[in-house]
C-alpha positions as CSV (number, residue, x, y, z in Angstrom):
1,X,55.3,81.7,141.9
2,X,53.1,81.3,139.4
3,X,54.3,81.4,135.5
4,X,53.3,83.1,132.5
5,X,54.0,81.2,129.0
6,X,54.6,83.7,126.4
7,X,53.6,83.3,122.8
8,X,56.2,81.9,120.5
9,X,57.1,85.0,118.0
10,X,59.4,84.9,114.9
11,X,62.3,87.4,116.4
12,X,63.8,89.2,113.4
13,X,67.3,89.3,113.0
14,X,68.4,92.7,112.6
15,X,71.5,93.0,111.1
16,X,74.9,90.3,110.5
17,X,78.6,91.8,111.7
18,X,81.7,90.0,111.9
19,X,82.2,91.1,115.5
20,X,79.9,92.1,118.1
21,X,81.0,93.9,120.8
22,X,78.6,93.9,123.7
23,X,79.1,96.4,126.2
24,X,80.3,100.1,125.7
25,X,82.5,100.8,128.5
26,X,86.3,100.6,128.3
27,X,86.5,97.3,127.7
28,X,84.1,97.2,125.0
29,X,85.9,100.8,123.3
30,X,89.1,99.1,123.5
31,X,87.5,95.8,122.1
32,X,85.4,97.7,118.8
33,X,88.5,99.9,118.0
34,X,90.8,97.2,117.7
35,X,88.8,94.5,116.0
36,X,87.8,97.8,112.8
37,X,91.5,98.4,112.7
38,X,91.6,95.0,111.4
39,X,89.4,95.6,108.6
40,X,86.5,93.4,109.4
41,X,82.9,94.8,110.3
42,X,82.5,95.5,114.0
43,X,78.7,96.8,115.9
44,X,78.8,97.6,119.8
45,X,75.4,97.6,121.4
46,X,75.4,99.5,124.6
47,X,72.5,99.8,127.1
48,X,73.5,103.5,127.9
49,X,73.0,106.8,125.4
50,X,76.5,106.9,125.2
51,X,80.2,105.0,125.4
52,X,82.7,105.2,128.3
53,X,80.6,102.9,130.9
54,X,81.7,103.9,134.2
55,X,84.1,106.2,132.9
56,X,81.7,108.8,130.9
57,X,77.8,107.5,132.5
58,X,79.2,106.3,135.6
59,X,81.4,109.6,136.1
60,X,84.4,107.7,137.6
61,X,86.9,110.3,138.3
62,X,90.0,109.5,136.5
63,X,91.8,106.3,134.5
64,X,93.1,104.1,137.6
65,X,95.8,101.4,137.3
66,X,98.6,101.1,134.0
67,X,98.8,99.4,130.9
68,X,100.0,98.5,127.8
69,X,96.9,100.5,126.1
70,X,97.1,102.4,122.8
71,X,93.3,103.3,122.6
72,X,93.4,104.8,126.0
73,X,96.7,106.9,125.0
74,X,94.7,107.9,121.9
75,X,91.7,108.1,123.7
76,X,93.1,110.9,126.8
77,X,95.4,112.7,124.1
78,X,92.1,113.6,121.7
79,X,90.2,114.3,124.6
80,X,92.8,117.1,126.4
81,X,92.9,118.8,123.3
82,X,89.0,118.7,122.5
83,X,89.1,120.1,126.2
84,X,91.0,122.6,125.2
85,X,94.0,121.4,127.4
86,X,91.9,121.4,130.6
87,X,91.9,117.6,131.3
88,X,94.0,117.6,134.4
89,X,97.4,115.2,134.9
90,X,98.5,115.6,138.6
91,X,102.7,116.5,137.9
92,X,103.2,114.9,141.4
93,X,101.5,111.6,140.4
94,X,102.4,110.5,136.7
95,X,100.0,108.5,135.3
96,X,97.1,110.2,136.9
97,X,94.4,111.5,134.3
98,X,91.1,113.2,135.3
99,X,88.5,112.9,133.1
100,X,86.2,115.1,130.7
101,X,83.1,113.0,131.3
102,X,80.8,115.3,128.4
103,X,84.0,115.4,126.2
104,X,85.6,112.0,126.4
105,X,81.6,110.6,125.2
106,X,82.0,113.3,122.1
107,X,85.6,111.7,121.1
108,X,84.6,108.3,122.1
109,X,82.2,108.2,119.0
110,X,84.4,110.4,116.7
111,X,87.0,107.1,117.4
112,X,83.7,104.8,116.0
113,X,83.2,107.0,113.3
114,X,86.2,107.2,112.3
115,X,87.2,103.3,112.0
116,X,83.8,102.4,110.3
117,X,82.1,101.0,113.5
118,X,78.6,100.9,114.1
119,X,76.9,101.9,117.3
120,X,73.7,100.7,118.8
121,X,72.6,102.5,122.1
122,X,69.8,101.6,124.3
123,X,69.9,98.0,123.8
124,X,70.4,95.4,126.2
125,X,71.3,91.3,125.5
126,X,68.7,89.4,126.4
127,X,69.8,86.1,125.4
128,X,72.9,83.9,123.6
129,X,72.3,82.1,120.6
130,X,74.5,79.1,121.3
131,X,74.7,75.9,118.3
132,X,76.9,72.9,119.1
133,X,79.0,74.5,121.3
134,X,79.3,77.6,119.0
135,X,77.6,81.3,119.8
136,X,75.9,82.3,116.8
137,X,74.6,85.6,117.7
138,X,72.6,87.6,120.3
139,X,69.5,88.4,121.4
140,X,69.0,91.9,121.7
141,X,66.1,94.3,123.4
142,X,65.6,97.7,122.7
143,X,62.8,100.5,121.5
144,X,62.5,98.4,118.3
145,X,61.0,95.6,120.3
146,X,63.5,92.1,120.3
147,X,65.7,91.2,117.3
148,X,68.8,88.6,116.8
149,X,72.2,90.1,115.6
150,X,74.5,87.0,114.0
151,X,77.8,87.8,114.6
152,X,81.2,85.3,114.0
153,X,83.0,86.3,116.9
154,X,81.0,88.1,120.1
155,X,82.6,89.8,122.7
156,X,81.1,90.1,126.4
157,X,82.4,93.4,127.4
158,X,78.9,94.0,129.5
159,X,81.2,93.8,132.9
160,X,78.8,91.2,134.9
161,X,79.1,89.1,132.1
162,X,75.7,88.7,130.9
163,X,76.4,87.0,127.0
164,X,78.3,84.5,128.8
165,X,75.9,83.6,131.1
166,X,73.6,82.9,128.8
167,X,75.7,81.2,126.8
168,X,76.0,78.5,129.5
169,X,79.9,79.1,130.5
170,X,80.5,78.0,133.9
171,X,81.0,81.0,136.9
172,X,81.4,82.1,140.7
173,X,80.0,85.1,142.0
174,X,82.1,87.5,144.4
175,X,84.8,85.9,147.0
176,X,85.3,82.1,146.8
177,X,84.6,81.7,150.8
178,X,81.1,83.0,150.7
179,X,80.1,84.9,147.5
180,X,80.3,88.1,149.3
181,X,80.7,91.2,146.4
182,X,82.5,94.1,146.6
183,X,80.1,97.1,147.4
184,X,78.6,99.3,144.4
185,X,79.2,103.4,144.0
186,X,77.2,106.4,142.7
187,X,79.5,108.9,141.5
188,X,78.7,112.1,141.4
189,X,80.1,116.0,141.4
190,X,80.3,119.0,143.4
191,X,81.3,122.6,142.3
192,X,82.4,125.9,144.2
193,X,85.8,124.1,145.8
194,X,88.1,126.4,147.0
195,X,91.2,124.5,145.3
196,X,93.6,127.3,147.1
197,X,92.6,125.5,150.7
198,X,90.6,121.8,149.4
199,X,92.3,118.8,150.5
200,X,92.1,115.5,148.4
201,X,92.1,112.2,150.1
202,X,92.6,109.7,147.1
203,X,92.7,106.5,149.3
204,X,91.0,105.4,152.3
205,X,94.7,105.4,153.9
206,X,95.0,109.1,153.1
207,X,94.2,110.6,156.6
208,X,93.7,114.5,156.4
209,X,93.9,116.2,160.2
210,X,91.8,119.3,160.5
211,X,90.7,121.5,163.2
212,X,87.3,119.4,164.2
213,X,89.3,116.2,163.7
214,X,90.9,113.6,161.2
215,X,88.4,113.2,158.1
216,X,87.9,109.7,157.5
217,X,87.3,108.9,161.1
218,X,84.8,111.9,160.8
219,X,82.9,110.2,158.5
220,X,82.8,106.9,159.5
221,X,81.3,108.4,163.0
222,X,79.2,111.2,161.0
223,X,77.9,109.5,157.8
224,X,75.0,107.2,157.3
225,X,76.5,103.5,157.5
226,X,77.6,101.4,155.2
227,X,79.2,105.2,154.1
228,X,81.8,106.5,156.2
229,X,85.1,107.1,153.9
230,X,86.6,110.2,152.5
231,X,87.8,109.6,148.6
232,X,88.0,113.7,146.8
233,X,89.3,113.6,143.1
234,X,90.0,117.0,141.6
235,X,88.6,117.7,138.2
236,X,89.7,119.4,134.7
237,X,86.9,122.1,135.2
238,X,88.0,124.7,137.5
239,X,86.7,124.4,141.3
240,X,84.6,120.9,140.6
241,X,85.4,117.7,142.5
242,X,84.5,114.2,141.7
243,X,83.1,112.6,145.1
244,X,83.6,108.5,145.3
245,X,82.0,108.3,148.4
246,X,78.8,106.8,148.4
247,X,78.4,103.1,149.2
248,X,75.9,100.4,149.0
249,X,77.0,96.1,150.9
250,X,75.4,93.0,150.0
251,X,74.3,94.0,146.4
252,X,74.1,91.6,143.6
253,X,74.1,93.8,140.6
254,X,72.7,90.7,138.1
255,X,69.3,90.7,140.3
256,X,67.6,93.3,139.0
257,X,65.6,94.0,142.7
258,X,69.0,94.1,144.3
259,X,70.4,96.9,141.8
260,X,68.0,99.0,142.4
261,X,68.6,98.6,146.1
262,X,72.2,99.7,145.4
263,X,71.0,103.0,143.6
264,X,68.6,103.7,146.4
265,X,71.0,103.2,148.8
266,X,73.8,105.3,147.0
267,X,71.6,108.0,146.1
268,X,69.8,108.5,149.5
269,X,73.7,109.1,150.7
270,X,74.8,112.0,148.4
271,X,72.8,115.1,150.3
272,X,74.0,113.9,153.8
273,X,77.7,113.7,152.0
274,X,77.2,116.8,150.6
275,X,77.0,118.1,154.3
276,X,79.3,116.4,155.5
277,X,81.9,118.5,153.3
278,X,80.3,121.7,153.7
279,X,80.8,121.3,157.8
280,X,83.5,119.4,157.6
281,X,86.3,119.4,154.9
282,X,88.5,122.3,154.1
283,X,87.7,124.0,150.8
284,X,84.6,122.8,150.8
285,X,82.3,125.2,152.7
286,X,80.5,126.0,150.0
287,X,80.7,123.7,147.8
288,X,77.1,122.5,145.7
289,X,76.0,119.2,144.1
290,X,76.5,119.4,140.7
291,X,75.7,116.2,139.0
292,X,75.5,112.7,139.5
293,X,76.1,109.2,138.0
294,X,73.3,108.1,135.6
295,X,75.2,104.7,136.0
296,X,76.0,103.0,139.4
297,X,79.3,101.5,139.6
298,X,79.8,97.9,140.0
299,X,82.7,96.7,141.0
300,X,81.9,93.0,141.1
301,X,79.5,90.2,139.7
302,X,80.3,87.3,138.1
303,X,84.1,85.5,137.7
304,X,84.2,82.9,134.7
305,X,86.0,79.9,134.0
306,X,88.3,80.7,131.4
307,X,91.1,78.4,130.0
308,X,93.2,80.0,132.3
309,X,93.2,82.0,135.2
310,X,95.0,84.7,136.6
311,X,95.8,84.5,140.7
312,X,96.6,86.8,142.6
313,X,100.4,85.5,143.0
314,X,100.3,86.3,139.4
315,X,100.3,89.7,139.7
316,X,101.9,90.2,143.5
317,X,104.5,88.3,141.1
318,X,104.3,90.0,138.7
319,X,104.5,86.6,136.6
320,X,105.0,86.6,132.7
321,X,103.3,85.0,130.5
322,X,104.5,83.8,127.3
323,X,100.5,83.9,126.0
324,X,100.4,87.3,127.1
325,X,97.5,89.5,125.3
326,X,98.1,92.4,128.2
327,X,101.1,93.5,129.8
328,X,102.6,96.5,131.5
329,X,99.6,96.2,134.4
330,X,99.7,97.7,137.6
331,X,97.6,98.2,140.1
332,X,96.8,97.0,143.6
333,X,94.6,94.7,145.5
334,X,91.5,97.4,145.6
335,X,89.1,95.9,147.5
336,X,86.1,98.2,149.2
337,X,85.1,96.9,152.4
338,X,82.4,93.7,151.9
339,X,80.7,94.4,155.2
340,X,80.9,98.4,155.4
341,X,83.2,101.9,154.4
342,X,86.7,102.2,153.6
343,X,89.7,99.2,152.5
344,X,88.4,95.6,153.4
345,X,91.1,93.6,155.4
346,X,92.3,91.9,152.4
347,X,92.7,95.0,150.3
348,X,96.2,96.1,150.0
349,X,97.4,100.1,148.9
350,X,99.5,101.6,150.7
351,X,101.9,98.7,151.3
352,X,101.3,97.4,148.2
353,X,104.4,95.2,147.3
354,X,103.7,94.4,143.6
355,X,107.5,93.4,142.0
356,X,106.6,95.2,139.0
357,X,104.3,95.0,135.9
358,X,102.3,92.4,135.4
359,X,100.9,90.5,132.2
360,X,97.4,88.5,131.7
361,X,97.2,85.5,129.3
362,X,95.1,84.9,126.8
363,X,93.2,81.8,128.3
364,X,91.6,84.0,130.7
365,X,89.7,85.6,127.8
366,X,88.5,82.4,126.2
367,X,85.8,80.4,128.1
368,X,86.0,76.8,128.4
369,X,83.3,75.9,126.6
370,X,81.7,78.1,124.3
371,X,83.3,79.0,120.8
372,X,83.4,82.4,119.3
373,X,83.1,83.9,122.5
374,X,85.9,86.3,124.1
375,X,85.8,87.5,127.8
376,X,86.7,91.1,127.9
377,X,87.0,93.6,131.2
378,X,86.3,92.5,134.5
379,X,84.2,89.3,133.6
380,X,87.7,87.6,132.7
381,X,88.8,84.1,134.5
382,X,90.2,85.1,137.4
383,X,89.9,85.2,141.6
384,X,87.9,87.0,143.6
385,X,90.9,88.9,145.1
386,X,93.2,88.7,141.4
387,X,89.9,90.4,139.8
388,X,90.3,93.2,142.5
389,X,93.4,94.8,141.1
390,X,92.3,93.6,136.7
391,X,88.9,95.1,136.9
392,X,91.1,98.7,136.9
393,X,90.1,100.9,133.9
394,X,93.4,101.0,132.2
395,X,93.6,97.2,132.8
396,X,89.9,96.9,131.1
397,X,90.5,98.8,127.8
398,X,93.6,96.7,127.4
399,X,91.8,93.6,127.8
400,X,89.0,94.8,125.3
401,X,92.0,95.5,122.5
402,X,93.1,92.0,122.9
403,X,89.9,90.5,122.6
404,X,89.2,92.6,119.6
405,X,92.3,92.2,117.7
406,X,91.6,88.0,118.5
407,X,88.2,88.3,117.4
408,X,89.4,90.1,114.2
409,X,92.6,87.8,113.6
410,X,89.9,84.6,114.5
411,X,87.7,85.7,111.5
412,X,90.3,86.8,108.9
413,X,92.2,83.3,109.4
414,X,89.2,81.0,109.7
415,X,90.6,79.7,112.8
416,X,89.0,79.0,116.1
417,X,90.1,81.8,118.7
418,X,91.7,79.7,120.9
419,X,94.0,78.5,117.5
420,X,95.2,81.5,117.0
421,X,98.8,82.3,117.1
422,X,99.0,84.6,120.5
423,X,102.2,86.4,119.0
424,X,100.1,88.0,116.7
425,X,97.8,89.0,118.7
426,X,100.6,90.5,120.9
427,X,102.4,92.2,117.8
428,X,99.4,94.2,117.1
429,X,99.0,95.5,120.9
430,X,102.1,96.7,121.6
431,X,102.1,98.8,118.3
């Protein structure tokens, strides 16, 4: 392949913050909420028009997992009422919170607005700015053209961990054995479901009998491979469904050919889908598309080596940590099927045997080898099967808060991150 030197330009630096948060999905809300409430100056830059990641853009249907989050207890109370009460909590399954995608974006920056932070949409990191052993900054692209934002603390809350790679901080892709990655997801949303008679199959161990035959062995005969799974997630909006169904294997979602595979792939399953229910799922019959995803889920990239690093005997455990920056999580060993539909063999729900809430320490947020740099979300040190069950979005916004609150205590206390006293950290989390 043949290369093309480019010009050496003078790359203006755009504006100086004492944290920058990249990334505007939970992770990075939690992250930019918590550092402001400190006091010190905090930008997020997002590549999206808008903040929620996955869970606003990426339409995920509801806040998965548990946690010791405050910003996601703020964040679902504000939205409900903004929504006029109609974000829906299932009474049978406590802890279960649809969500407002159009709503929760609204109160999302009301939250920014409020604590003094500064938003930057439609910009993507290009590059770290990394001086002996320190980050000093990013390199940022957007409509502007390219510019450098010096920061004293960043925070990678981009999900495949993108500043870090740049950076130069060591990291695996996907499952140790073979770098395998969990598939990718386009979300999307039908209307017109008769909720009176509609079934909801919330795990790929839900099996729903009907009169033309059990669904999610219907769909793995019926739909286009790798689909073949039935995953229905009722909505606060009267007669709308969220649809997790689509699926796209062997997707690597920091090659930028391979991405667009997955969307392809995803969004070439949604009208066959959308059949699929009309013929064959109660309720459904005459159900429409609604809308879809502008953001493809991605549910796995890169793992980096943090100072620690959280196992998944860790959280089957459900070991304490005395450095622990999250605690109260819980969730299971979630992983979709490497090599097609439904649970992959070493994915664990229904007989999940977690002994109870689990905590993460705070070396899996610090890389080994960069300064001023904070992991945050699913990018944090962990394994392939551990990072199944964190990358959760209750367990990602409680991450962010930690990193933010560090950053923030990092910078008010001239310390180095990883010399800061973890009990104040925790102190301010668990307010």
């Amino acid at each position: 392949m043949n290369n093309y030197i480019e010009e050496t330009k003078q790359i203006p630096q755009v504006d100086t913050v004492d944290v920058l948060v990249c990334g505007g999905g939970p992770a990075g809300i939690g992250a930019a909420i918590r550092a402001a409430e400190q006091g010190v100056s905090v930008m997020i830059v997002e590549s999206q028009g808008c903040l929620g990641g996955v869970a606003t853009a990426g339409m995920m249907s509801h806040w998965g997992g548990k946690s010791n989050s405050q910003v996601f207890q703020e964040l679902t109370a504000r939205s409900r009422l903004a929504d006029l009460g109609y974000s829906w909590i299932d009474e049978n399954e406590p802890g279960y919170h649809s969500i407002p995608h159009d709503v929760q974006m609204i109160v999302l920056e009301e939250m920014m607005k409020e604590r003094g932070v500064k938003i930057l949409y439609y910009t993507i990191v290009c590059d770290a700015v990394v001086e002996d052993g320190r980050i000093q900054g990013v390199i940022i692209q957007n409509k502007s053209g390219r510019g450098f934002i010096k920061a004293s603390c960043v925070i990678d809350s981009t999900g495949d961990g993108d500043v870090a790679a740049a950076a130069g901080v060591p990291f695996f892709k996907g499952r140790e054995t073979d770098g395998k990655m969990q598939p990718c997801t386009i979300m999307f949303k039908v209307g017109n479901v008769d909720y009176e008679r509609a079934v909801f199959p919330g795990s790929f161990e839900t099996l729903v009998e009907t009169e033309k035959g059990e669904l999610q062995a219907l769909a793995k005969e019926i739909l286009p491979f790798p689909a073949g799974h039935v995953l229905l997630y009722r909505q606060p909006e009267p007669g709308t469904v969220c649809v997790n169904m689509t699926n796209a294997i062997g997707i690597d979602a920091t090659n930028a050919e391979s991405l667009t595979e997955g969307v392809l792939t995803c969004r070439s399953q949604i009208m066959p889908i959308l059949k699929f229910l009309r013929e064959y799922v109660p309720g459904y019959e005459k159900c429409f598309l609604m809308s879809s995803a502008s953001l493809i889920g991605i549910r796995e990239t890169r793992h980096f080596e943090g100072i620690e690093s959280l196992s998944a005997e860790d959280i089957l455990e459900a070991k304490t940590y005395d450095n622990w920056v999250v605690n109260e999580a819980f969730f299971n060993f979630d992983v979709h099927n490497l090599t097609g539909a439904s649970l992959d063999k070493t994915g664990v729900q229904k007989n999940w045997t977690q002994k109870g809430r689990y905590t993460i320490p705070y070396g899996c947020l610090l890389p080994k080898n960069v300064e001023g740099l904070l992991l945050s979300g699913r990018n944090i040190s962990g394994s392939h099967l551990a990072h199944s069950n964190f990358r959760i979005m209750r367990v990602c916004i409680a991450l962010g808060e930690a990193a933010g609150v560090a950053a923030a205590l990092s910078i008010k206390q001239e310390k180095r991150l990883r010399d800061i006293d973890v009990k104040e950290i925790q102190k301010v989390v668990a307010q």
